[in-house]
N, C-alpha and C positions, 0 to 999 in steps of 0.2 A: 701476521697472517700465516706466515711459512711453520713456526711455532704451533697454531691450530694445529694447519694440517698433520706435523707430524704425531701431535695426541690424538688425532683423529685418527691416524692408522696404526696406531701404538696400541690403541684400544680393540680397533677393530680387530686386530691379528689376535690379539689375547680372546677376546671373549667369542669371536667368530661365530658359528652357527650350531654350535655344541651343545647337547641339555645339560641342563646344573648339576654337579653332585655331588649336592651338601646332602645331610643325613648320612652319609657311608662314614663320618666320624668317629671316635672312640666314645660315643653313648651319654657324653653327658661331664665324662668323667676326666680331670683333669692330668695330664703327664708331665711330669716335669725332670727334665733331665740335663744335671751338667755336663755329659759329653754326649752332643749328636751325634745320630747316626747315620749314615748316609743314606737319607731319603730318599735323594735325588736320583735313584737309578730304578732298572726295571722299567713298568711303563711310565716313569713318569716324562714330562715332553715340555710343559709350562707353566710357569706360574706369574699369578700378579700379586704384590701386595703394597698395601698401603704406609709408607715408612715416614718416619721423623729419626732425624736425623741431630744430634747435636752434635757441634765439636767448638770446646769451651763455650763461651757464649753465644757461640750461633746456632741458630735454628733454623733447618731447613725441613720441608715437609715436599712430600711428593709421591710417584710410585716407582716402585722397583720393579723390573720384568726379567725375570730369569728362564732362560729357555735352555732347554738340552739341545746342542748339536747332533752330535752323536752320542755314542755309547761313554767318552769320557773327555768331550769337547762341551761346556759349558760357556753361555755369552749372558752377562750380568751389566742391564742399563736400569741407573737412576737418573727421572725425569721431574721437575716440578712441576706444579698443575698447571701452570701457562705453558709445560714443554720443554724450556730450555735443560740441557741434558745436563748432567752433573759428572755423572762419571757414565764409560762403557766399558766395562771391561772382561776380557778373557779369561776361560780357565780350562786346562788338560792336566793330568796328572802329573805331565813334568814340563809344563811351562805356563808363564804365567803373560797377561801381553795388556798393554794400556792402551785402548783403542781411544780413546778419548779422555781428559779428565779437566774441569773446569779449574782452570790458573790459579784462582786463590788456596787451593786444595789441594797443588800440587806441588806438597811437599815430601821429600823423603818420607819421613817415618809413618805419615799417613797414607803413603801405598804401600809401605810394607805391612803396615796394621791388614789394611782392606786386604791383601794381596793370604796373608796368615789367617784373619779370619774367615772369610772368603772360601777360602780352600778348607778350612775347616767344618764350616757350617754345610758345603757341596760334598763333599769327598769322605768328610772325618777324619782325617790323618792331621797331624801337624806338621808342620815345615820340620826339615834335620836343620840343628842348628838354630834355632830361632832366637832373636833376643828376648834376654829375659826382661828386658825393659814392658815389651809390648805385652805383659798381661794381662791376658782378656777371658771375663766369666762370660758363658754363655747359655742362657736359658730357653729353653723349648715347650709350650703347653697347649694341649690341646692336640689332636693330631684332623687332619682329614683327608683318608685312605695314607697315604706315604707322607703327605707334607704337613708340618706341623702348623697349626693356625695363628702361634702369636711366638715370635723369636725375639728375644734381648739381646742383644752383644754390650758388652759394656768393657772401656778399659779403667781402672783407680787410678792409674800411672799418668796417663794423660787422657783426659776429661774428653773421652767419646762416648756415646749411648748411641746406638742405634735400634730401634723398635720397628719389630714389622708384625704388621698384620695381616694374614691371608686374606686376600679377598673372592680370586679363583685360581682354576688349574686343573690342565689337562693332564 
């Protein structure tokens, strides 16, 4: 029941009282780019999207809620459909902070992956120093006004895919 309710106000905050707006998209026409750019500033304030999530054999499906703090304070929560949270986490341009991350998942290399692409996909910069182990393509198509409607991350190195797709955003 506690689960409901927190999708219940996880939704509510996101889509709140606002009118829609779809059609202010790039026309139809598709963009696709291996280095983002940093969408995520300006007005933009929130977004929801719908994400699947693999890492090796596992599938996780759920929504991702990304909301601007401030000006370069970022808070980035994945939730499954029942609720249970997966990960919460932080992002500023120079720190990075684990507010939450569910135990099976909490492994080194896979916060440093989230923590690099993460900061990549919000910001556009890359980490100084990064390992080269964690290489990760990342694709963007579609846009709607600043944020893009369908994002890939994928690593070859160790078998993550992460797919999202816009659903809103203020």
């Amino acid at each position: 029941m506690r689960t409901f309710l927190y999708v219940s106000i996880l939704l509510a905050l996101v889509t709140g009282c606002s009118p829609s707006k779809k059609g202010s998209g790039s026309g139809g026409k598709t963009v696709k780019d291996t280095m983002p750019l940093p969408c995520y500033s300006g007005s933009f304030e929130k977004a929801l999207f719908k994400v699947t999530l693999d890492i090796r054999e596992q599938n996780m499906t759920g929504f991702l809620l990304l909301k601007k703090l401030s000006d370069s304070i970022f808070r980035m929560v994945f939730a499954n459909e029942i609720g249970m949270t997966l990960f919460d986490l932080g992002f500023s341009k120079g720190k990075f902070e684990v507010h939450y991350l569910f135990d099976p998942m909490n492994k080194k290399i896979l916060v440093k992956l989230f923590e690099k692409d993460f900061r990549y996909l919000i910001f556009g910069v890359l980490m100084p120093g990064s390992n080269p182990y964690l290489k990760t393509q990342m694709d963007q198509e579609g846009r709607q006004g600043e944020v893009p409607e369908n994002i890939t991350i994928s690593n070859p190195r160790i078998p993550v895919i992460l797919k999202m797709r816009l659903l809103s955003h203020e």
